[in-house]
DSSP file (Angstrom, degrees, kcal/mol; ACC not computed):
  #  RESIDUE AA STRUCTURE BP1 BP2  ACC     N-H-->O    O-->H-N    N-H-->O    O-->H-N    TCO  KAPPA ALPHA  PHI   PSI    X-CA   Y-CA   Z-CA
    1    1 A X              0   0    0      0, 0.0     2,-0.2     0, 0.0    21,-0.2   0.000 360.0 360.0 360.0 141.4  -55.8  -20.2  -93.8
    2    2 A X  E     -A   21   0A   0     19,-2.1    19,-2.0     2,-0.0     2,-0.2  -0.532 360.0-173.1-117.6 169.0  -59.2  -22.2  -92.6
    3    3 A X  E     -A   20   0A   0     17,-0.2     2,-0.3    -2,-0.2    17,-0.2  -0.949  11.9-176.8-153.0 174.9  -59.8  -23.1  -88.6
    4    4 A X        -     0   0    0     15,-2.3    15,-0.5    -2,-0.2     2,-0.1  -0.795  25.0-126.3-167.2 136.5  -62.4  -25.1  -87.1
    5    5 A X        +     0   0    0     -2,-0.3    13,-0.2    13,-0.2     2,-0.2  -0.621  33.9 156.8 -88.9 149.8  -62.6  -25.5  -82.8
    6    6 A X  E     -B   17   0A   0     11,-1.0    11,-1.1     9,-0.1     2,-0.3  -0.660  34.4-106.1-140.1-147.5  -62.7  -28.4  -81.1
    7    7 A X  E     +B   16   0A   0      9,-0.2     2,-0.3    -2,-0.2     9,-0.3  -0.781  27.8 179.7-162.4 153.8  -61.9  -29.6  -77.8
    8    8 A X  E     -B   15   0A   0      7,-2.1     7,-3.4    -2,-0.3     2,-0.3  -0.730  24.0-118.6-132.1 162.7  -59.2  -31.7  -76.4
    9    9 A X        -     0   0    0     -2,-0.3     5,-0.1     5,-0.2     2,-0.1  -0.879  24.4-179.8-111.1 146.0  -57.8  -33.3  -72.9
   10   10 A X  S    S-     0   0    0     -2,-0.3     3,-0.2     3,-0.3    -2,-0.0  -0.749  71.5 -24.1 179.2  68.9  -54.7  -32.4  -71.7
   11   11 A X  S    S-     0   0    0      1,-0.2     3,-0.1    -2,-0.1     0, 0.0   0.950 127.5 -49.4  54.9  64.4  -53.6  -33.9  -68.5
   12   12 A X  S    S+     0   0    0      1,-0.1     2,-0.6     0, 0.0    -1,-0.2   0.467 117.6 117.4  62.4   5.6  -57.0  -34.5  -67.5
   13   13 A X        -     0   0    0     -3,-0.2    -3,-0.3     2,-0.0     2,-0.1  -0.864  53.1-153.1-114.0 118.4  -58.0  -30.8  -68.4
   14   14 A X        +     0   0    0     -2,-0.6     2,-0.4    -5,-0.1    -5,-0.2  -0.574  24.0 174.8 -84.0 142.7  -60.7  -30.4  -71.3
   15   15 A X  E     -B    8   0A   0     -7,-3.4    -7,-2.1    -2,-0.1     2,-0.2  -0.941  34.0-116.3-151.1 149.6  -60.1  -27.0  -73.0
   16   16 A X  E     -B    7   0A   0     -2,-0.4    39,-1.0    -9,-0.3     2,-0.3  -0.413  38.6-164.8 -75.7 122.6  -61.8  -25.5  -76.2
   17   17 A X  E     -BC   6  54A   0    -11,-1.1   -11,-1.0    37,-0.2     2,-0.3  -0.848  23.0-146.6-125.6 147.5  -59.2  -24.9  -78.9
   18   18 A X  E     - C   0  53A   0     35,-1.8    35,-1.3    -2,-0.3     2,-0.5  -0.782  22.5-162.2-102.6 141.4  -59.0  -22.8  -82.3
   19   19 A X  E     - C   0  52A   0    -15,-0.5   -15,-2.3    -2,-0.3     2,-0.2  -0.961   0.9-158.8-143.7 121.1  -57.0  -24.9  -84.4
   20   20 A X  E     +AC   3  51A   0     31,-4.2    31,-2.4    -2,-0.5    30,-0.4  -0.776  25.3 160.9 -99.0 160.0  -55.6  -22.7  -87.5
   21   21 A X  E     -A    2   0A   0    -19,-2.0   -19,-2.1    28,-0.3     2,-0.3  -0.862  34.6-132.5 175.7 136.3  -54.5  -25.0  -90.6
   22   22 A X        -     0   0    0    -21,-0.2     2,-0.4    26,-0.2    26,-0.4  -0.687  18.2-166.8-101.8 150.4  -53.8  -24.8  -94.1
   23   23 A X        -     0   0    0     -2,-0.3    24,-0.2    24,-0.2     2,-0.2  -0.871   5.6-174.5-125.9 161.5  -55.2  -27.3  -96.9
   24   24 A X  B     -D   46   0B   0     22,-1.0    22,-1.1    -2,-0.4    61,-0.1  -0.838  23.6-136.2-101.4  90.2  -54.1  -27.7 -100.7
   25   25 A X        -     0   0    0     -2,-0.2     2,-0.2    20,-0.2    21,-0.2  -0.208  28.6-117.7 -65.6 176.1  -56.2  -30.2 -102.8
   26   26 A X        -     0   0    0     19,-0.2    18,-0.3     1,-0.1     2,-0.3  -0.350  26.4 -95.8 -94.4-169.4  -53.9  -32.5 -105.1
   27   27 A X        -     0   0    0     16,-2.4     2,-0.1    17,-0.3    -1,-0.1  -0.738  37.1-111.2-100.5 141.5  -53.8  -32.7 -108.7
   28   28 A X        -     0   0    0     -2,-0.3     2,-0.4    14,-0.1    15,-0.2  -0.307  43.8 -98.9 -50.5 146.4  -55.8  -35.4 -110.6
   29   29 A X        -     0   0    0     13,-0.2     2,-0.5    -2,-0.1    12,-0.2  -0.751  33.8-137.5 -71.9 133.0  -53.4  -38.2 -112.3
   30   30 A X  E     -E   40   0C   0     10,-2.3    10,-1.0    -2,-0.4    -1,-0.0  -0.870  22.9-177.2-109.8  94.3  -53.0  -37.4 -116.0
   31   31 A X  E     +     0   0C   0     -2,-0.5     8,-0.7     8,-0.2     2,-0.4   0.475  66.2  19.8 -92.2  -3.9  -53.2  -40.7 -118.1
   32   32 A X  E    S-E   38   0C   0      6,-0.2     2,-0.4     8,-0.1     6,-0.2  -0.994  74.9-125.7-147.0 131.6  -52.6  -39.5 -121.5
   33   33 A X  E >>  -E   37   0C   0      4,-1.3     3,-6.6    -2,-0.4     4,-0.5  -0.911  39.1-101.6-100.8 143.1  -51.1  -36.4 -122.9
   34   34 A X  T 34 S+     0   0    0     -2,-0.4    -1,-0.1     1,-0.3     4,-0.0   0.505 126.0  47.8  29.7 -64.3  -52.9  -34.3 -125.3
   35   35 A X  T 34 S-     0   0    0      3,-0.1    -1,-0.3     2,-0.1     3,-0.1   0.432 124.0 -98.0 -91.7   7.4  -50.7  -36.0 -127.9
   36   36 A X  T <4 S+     0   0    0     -3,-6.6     2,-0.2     1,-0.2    -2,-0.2  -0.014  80.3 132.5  96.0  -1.7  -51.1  -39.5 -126.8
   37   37 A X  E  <  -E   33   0C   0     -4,-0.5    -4,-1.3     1,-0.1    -1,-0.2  -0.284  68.9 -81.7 -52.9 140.4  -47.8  -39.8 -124.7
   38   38 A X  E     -E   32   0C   0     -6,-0.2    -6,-0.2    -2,-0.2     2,-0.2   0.046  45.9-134.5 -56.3-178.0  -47.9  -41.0 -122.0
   39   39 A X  E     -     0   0C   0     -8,-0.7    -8,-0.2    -3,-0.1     2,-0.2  -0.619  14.3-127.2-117.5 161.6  -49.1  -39.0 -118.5
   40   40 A X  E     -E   30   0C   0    -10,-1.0   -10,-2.3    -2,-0.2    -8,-0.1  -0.752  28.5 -85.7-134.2-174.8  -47.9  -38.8 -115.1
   41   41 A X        -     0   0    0    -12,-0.2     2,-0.2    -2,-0.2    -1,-0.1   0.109  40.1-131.4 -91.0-163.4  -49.0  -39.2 -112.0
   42   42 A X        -     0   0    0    -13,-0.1     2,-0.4    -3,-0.1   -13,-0.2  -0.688  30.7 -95.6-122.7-164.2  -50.7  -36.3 -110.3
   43   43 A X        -     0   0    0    -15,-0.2   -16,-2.4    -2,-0.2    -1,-0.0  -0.850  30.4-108.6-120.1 144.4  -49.8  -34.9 -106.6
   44   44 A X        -     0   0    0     -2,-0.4     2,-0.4   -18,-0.3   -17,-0.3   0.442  35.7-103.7  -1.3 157.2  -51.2  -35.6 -103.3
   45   45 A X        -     0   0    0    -19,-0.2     2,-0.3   -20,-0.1   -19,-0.2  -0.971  37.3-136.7-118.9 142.9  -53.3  -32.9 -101.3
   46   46 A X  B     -D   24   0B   0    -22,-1.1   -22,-1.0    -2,-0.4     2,-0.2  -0.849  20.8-175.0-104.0 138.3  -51.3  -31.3  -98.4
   47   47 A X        +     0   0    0     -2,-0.3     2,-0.2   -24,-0.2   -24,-0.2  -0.480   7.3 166.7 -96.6 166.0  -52.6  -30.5  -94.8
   48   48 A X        -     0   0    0    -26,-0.4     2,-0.6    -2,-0.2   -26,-0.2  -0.714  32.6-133.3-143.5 175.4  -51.2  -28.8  -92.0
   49   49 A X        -     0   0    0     -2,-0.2   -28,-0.3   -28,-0.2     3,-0.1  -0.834  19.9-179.2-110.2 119.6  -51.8  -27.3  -88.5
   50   50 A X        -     0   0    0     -2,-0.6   -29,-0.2   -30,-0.4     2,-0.2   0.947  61.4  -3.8 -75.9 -35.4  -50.3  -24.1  -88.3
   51   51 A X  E     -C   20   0A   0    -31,-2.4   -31,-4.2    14,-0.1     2,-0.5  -0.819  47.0-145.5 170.7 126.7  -51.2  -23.1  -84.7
   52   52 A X  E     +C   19   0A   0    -33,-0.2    12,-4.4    -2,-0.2     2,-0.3  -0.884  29.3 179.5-102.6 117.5  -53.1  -24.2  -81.8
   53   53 A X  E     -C   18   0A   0    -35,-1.3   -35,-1.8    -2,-0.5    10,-0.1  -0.982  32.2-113.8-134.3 131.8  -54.8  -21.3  -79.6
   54   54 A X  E     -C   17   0A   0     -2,-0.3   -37,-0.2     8,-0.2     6,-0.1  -0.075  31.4-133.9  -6.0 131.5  -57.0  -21.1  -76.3
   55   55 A X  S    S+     0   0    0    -39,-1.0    -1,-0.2     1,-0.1   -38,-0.2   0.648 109.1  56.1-108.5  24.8  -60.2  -19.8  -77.5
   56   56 A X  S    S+     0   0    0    -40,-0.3     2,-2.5     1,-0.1    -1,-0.1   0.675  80.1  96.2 -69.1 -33.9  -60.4  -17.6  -74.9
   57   57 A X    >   +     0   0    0      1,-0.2     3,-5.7     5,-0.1    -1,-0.1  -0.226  57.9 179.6 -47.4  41.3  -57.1  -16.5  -76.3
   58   58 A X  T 3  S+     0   0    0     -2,-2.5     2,-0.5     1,-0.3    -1,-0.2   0.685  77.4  39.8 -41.5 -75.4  -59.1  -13.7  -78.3
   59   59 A X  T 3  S-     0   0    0     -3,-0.1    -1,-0.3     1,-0.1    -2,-0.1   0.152 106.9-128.6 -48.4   8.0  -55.6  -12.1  -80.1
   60   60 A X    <   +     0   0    0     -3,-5.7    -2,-0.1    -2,-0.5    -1,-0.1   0.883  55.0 155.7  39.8  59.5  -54.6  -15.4  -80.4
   61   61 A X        +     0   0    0      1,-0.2     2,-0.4    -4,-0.0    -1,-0.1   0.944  53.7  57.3 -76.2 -47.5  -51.1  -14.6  -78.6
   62   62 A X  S    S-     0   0    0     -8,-0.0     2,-0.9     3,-0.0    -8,-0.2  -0.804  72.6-149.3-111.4 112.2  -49.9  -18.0  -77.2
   63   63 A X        -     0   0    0     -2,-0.4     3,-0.5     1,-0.2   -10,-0.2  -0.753   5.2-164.4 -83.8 122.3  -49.5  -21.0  -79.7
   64   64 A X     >  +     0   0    0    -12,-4.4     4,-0.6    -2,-0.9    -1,-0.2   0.905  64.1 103.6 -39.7 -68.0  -50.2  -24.3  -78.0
   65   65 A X  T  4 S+     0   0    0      1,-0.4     2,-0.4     2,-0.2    -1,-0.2   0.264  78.2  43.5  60.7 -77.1  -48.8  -26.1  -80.5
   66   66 A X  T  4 S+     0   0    0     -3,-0.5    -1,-0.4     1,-0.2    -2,-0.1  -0.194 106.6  56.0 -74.5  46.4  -45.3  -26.9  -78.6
   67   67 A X  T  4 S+     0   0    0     -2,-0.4    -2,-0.2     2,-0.1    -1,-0.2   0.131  89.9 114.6-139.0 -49.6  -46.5  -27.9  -75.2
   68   68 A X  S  < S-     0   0    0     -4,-0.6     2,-0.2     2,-0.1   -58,-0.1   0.204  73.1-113.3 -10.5 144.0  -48.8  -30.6  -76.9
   69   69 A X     >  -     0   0    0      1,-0.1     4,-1.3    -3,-0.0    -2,-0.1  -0.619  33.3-125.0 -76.9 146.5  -48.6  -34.6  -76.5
   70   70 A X  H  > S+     0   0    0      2,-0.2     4,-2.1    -2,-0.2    -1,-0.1   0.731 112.0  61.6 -66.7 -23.1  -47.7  -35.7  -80.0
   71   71 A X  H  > S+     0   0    0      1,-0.2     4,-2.1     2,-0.2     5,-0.2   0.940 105.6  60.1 -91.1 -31.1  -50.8  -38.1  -80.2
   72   72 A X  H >> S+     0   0    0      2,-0.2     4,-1.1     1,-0.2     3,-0.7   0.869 102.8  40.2   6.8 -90.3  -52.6  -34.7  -79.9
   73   73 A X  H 3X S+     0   0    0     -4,-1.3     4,-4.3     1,-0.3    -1,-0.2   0.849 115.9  58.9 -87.0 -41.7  -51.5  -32.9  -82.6
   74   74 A X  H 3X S+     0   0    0     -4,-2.1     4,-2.1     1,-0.2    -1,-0.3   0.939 113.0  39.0 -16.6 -75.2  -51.9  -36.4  -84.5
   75   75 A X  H <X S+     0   0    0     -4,-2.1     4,-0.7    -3,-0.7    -2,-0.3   0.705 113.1  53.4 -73.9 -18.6  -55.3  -36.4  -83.6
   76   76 A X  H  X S+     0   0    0     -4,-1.1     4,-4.9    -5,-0.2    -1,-0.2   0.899 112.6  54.2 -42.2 -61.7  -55.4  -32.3  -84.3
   77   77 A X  H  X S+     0   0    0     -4,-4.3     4,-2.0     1,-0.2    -2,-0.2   0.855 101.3  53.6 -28.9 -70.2  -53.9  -33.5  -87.9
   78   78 A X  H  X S+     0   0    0     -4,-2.1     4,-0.8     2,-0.2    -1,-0.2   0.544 111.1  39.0 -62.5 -32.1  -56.3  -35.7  -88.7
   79   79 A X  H >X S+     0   0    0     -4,-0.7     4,-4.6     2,-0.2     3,-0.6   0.943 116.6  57.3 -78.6 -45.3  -59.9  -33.3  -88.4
   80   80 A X  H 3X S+     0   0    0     -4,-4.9     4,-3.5     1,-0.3     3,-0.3   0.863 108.1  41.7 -48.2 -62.5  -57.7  -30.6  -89.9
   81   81 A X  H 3X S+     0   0    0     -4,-2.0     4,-0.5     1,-0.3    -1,-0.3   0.853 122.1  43.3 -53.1 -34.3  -57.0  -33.0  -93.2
   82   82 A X  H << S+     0   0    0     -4,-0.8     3,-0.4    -3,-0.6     4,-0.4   0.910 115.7  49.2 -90.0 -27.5  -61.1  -34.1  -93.1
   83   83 A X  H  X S+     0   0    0     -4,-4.6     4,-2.6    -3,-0.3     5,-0.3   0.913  97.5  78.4 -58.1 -49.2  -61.9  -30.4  -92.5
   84   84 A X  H  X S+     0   0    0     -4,-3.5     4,-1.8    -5,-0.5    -1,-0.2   0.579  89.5  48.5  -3.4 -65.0  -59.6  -29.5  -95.5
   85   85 A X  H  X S+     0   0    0     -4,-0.5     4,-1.9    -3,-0.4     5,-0.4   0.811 111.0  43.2 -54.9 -47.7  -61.8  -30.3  -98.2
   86   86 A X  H >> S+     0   0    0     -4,-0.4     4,-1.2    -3,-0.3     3,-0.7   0.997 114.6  54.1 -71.3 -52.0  -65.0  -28.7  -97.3
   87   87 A X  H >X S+     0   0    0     -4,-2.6     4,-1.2     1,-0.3     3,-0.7   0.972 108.9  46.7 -42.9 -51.9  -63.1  -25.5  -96.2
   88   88 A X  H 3< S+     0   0    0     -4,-1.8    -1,-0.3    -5,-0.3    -2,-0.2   0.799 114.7  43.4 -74.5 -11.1  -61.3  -25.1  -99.3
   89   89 A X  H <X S+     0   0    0     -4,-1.9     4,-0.7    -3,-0.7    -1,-0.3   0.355 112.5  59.8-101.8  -4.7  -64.5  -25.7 -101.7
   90   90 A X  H <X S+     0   0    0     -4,-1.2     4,-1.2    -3,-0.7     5,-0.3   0.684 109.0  39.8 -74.5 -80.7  -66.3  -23.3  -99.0
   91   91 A X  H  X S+     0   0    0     -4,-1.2     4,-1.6     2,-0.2    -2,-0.2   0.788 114.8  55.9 -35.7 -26.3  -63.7  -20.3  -99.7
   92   92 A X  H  > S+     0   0    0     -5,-0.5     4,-0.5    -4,-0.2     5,-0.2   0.940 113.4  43.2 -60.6 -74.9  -63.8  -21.2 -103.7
   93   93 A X  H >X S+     0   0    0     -4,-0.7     3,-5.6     1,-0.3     4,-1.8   0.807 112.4  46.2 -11.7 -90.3  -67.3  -20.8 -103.5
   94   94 A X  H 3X S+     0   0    0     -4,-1.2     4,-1.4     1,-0.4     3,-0.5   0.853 112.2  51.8 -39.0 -53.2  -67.4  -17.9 -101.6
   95   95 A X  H 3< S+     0   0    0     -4,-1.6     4,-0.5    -5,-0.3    -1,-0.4   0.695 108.7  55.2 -68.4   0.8  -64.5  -16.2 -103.9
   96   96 A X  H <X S+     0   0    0     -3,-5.6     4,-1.2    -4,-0.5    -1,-0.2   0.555 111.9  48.7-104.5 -16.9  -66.9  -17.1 -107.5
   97   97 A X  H  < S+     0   0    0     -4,-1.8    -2,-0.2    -3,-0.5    -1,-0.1   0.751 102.4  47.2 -13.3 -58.3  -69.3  -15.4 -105.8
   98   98 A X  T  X S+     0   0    0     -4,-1.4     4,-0.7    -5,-0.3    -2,-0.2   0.548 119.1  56.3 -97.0 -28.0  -67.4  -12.2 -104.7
   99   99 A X  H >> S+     0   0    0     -4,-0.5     3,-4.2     3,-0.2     4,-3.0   0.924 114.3  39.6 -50.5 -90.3  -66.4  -12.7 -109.0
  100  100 A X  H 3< S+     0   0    0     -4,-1.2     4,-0.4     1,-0.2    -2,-0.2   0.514 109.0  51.0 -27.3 -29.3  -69.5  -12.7 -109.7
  101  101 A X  H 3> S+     0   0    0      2,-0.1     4,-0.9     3,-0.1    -1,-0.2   0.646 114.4  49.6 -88.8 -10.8  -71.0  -10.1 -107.5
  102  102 A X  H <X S+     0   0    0     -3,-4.2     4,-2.4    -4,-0.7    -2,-0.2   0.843 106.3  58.6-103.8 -21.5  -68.2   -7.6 -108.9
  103  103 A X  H  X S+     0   0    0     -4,-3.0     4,-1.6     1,-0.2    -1,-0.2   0.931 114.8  41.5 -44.1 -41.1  -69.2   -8.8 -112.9
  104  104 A X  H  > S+     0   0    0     -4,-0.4     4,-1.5    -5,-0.3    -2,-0.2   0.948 109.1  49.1 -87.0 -16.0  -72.6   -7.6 -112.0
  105  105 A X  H  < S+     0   0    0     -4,-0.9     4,-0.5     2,-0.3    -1,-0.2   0.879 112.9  54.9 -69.2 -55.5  -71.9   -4.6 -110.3
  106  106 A X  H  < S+     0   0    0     -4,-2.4    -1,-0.2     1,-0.2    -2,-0.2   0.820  98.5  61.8 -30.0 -47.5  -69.5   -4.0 -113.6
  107  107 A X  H  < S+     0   0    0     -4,-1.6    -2,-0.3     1,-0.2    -1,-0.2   0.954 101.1  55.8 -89.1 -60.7  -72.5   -4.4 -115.8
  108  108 A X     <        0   0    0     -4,-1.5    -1,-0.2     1,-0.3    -2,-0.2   0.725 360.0 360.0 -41.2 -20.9  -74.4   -1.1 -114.1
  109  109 A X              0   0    0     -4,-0.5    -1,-0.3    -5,-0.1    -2,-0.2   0.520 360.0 360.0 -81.6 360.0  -72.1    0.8 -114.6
């Protein structure tokens, strides 16, 4: 699960939000198979927001989430899906790293 803060109004009240949310890229379309049949198409990449928290809300007890204006959680939606990307190639990264660091660590031994 990625997050990213922002901060939103809310009956005139601005207030600093944690916004947890899961990303999925999609699959590439696949125009040919292997054996020259044809290919199909490939799937979509999925967003959501899982859960909107105070961030003062250190234990992250009380989800915002239902109390929200719908154009809210719209506009919630929308950084989460442009955040998406970057998060999930951050956390690749980071885990071909954490591969890596335990291949060399292997290799001392």
């Amino acid at each position: 699960m990625s997050e990213f803060t922002t901060t939103i109004e809310v009956h005139g009240d601005e207030l600093d939000v944690v916004v947890e949310f899961t990303y999925s890229p999609g699959t590439p379309d696949v125009m040919y198979l292997s054996n020259g049949d044809p290919g199909y198409p490939g799937d979509p990449g999925e967003c959501e927001v899982e859960a909107v928290y105070r961030t003062d809300d250190k234990k992250r007890v009380k989800d915002l989430m239902p109390a929200l204006p719908k154009d809210i959680i719209e506009y919630l939606f929308e950084q989460a899906c442009s955040e998406g990307p970057e998060s999930y190639n951050d956390a690749r990264e980071a885990a071909m790293e954490d591969k890596a660091e335990a291949a060399r660590e292997r290799d001392w031994d």
